[in-house]
C-alpha positions in Angstrom: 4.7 30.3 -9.8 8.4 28.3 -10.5 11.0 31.4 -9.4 14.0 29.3 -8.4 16.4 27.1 -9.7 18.2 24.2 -7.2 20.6 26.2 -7.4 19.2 28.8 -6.5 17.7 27.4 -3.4 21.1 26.0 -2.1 22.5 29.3 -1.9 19.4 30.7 0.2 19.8 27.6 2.6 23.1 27.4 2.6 23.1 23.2 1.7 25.3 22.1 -0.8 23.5 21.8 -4.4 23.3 17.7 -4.5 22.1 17.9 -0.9 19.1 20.0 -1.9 18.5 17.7 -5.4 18.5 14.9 -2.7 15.6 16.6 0.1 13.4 16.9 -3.3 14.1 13.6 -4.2 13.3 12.2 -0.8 9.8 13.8 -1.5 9.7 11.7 -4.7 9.8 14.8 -7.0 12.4 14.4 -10.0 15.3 16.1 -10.9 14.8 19.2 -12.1 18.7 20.1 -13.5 18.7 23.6 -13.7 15.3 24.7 -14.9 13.4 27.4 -13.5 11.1 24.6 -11.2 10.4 25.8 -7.7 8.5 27.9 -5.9 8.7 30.6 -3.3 7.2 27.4 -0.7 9.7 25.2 -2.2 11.9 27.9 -0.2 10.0 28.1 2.9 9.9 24.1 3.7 13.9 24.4 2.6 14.5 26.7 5.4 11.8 25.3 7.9 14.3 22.1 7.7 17.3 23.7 8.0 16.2 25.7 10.5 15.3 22.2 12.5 18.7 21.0 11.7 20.3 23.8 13.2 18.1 24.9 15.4 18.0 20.7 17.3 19.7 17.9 17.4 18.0 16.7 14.4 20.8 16.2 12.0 20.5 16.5 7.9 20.5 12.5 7.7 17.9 12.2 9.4 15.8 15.0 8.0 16.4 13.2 4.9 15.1 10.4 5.9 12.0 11.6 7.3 10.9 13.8 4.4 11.9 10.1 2.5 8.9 8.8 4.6 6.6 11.7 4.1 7.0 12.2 0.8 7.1 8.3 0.1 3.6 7.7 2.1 2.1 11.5 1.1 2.0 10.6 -2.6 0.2 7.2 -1.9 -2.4 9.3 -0.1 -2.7 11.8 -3.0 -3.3 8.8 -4.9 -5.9 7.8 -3.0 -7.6 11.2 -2.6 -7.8 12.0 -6.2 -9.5 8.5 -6.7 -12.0 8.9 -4.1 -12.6 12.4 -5.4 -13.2 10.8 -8.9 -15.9 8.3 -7.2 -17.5 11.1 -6.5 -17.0 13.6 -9.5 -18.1 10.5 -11.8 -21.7 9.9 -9.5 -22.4 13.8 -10.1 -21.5 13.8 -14.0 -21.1 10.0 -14.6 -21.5 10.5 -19.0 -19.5 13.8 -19.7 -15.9 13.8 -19.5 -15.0 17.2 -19.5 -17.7 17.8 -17.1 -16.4 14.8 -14.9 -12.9 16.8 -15.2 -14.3 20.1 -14.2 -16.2 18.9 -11.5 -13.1 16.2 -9.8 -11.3 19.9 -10.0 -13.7 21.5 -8.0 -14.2 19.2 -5.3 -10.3 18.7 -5.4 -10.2 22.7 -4.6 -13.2 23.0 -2.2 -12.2 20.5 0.1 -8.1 21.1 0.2 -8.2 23.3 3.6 -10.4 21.0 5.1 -8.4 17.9 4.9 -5.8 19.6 4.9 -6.5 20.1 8.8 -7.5 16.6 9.0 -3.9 15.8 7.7 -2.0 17.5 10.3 -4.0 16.6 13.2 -3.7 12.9 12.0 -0.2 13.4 11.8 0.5 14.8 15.4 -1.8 12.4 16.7 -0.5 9.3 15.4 3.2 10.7 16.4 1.8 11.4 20.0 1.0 7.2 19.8 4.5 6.5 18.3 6.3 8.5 21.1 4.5 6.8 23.7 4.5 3.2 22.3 8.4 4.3 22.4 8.5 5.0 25.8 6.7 1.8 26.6 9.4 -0.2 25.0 6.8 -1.8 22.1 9.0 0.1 19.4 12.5 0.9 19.0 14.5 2.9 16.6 14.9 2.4 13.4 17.5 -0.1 12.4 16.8 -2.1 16.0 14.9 -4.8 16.9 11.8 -5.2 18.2 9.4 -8.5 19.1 5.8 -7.8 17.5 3.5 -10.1 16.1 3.0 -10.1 12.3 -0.6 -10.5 10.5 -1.5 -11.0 7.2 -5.3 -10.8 6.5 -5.6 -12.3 2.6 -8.9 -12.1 0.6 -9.9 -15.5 -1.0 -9.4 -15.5 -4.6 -9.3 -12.3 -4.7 -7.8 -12.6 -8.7 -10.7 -14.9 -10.1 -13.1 -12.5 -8.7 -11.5 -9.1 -10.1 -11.4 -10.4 -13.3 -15.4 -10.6 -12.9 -15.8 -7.0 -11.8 -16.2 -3.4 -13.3 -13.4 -1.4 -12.0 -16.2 0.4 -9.5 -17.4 -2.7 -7.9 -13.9 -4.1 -7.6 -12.7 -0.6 -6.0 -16.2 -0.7 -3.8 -14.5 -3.8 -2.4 -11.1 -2.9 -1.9 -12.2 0.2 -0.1 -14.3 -2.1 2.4 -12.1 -4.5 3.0 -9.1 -2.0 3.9 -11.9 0.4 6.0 -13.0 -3.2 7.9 -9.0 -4.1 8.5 -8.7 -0.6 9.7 -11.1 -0.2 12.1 -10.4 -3.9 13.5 -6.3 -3.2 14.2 -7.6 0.6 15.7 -10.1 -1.3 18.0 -7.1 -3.6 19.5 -4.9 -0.7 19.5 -2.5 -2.4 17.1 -0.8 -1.1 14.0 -1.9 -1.4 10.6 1.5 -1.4 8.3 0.2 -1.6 4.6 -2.3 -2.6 2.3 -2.0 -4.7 -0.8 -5.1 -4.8 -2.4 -6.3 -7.9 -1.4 -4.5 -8.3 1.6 -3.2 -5.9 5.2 -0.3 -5.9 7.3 -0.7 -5.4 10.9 1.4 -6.1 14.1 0.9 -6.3 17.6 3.8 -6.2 19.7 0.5 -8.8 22.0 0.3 -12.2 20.8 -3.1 -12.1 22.1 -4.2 -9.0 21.2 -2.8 -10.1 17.3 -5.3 -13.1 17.9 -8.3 -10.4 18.5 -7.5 -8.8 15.7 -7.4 -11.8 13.5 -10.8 -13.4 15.4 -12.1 -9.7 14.8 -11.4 -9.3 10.9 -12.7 -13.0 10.4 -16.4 -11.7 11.8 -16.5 -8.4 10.0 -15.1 -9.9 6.5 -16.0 -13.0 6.6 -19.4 -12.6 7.9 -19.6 -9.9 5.1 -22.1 -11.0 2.2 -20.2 -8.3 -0.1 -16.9 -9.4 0.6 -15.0 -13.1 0.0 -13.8 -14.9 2.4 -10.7 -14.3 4.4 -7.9 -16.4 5.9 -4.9 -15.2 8.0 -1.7 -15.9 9.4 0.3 -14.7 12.5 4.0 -15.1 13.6 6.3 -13.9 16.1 9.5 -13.0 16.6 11.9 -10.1 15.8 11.7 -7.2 13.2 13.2 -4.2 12.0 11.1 -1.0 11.6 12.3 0.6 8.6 10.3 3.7 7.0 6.8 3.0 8.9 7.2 -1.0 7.4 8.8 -4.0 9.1 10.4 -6.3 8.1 12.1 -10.0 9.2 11.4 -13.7 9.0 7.9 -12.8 11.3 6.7 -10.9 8.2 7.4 -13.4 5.6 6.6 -16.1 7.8 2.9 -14.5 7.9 2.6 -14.5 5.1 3.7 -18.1 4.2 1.1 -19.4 6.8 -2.0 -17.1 5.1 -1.1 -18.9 2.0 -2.2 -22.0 3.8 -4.7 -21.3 5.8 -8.4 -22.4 5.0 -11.3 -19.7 4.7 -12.0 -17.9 7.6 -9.1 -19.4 9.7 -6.1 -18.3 11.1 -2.4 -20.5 11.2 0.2 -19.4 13.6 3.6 -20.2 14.3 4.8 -22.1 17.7 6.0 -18.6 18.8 2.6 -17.3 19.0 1.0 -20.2 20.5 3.9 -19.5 23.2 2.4 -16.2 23.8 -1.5 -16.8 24.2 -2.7 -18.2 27.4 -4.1 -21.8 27.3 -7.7 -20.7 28.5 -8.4 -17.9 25.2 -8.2 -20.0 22.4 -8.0 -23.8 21.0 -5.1 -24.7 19.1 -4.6 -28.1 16.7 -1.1 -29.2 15.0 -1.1 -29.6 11.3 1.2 -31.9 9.4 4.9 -30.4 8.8 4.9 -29.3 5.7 8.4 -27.3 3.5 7.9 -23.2 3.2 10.0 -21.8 1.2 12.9 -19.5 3.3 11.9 -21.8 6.5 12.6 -25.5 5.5 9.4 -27.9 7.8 7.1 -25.9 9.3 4.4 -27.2 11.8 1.5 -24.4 11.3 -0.9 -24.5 14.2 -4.8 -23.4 13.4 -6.0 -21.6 16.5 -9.5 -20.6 17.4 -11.0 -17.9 20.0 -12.8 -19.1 22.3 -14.0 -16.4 24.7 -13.3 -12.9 23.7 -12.6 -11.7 27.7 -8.7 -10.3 28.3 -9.0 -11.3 31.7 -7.8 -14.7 32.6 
């Protein structure tokens, strides 16, 4: 139950009131002013912080920008929850929409601890991964650069098609696609950056490992009678991790090459050709043609051709 002002929680913490307004806002919860709004937790994860800040070298920038990151990505994944639970709540009382209510509530409430646990062992595992990849020299800080390759993976006309579907069926195949994408970038132990509906982002800080990944989602999806075809693009070069994204001419590049790319192929750039050995894959110049932000551009269409790391 709402006990607490902002201002009220400034003085217990002992942050200045606009700082406080900000850590909320970093979450992505409005402004409150000065209505009676938060809770007695609102005051614990207030004091957790600033016990970090005080208690570490962790300073109050960059506590604000980390709860910017979880509360920017954790209210994507609400999104995503509630829907799922929806699916679900509508297959148990598909015609009555009260019941439909009642029931998405339920579920919502029965299975909170449960992923709840799932969300903080996730978390600590996937940290564990980012720590090491940092000690590895495959990621810097944030701000720096770092040499990855970029993938997009871009469903075929994705538009024509979801303007033919019920929403279930057209949420039935985003759901595959971004489960297939996922599991592929897991298997090569790359990193999958976002979805967009009908397209992923993933990197690879491997050229070649990027080119399993692509050879990898073009058998699952494209060899998938549910889904439409796919076609993908790859580039290397520098980026700048920034909030779990990245970002830099590699990205954009990507993406410019999927746009070209036929179905179930993937264009690369020369700096990714650089990077695979000659023996793994088959590689053919297409014409130069403008992109927009790169002037010419020869892409190059590669093909796997044995799926063995070894030589």
């Amino acid at each position: 139950m709402p006990t607490y002002t902002v201002a009220h929680l400034a003085e217990s913490v002992g942050w200045p009131e606009e700082t406080t307004r900000r850590f909320f806002r970093a979450l992505g919860f409005p402004d409150a002013g000065q209505e009676i709004r938060y809770t007695e937790a609102d005051l614990c994860v207030l004091r957790a912080v600033n016990e970090a800040v005080v208690d570490t070298d962790l300073d109050l920038a960059s506590a604000l920008r980390l709860a910017r990151a979880i509360g920017q990505n954790i209210a994507r994944l609400s999104d995503w929850q509630v829907a799922a639970i929806a699916s679900r709540a509508d297959q148990i009382a598909p015609s009555d929409e009260a019941t439909h209510y009642r029931t998405a509530q339920r579920l919502g409430s029965e299975v909170t601890e449960a992923f709840e646990a799932v969300l903080v062992h996730s978390w600590r595992r996937h940290l564990n991964a980012a720590l090491t990849r940092l000690d590895v020299d495959t990621q810097v800080t944030e701000h720096e650069q770092t040499i990855v390759t970029a993938g997009f993976a871009d469903l075929v006309n994705f538009s024509a098609l979801s303007n033919e579907m019920d929403t279930n069926r057209l949420g039935e195949l985003v759901e595959i696609f971004e489960s297939r994408c996922g599991d592929v970038v897991a298997s090569q132990e790359g990193r999958m950056i976002k979805t967009l509906g009908d397209s992923v982002l993933f990197v690879h800080a491997d050229p070649e490992r990027a080119l399993d990944i692509a050879s990898g989602l073009i058998d699952v999806i494209g060899q998938d009678s549910r889904l439409p075809d796919v076609r993908i693009g790859l580039a290397t070069g520098p980026v700048v991790n920034r909030m779990g994204d990245v970002f830099g001419p590699p990205v954009n590049l990507a993406a410019r090459l999927t746009a070209l790319a036929r179905r179930n192929r993937v264009l690369v750039d020369n700096a990714t050709v650089a990077g695979l050995r000659p023996a793994t894959h088959e590689a053919r110049r297409l014409t130069a043609r403008p992109l927009r932000g790169f002037g010419l551009v020869e892409p190059v269409a590669v093909r796997r051709v044995t799926r063995s790391r070894g030589g």
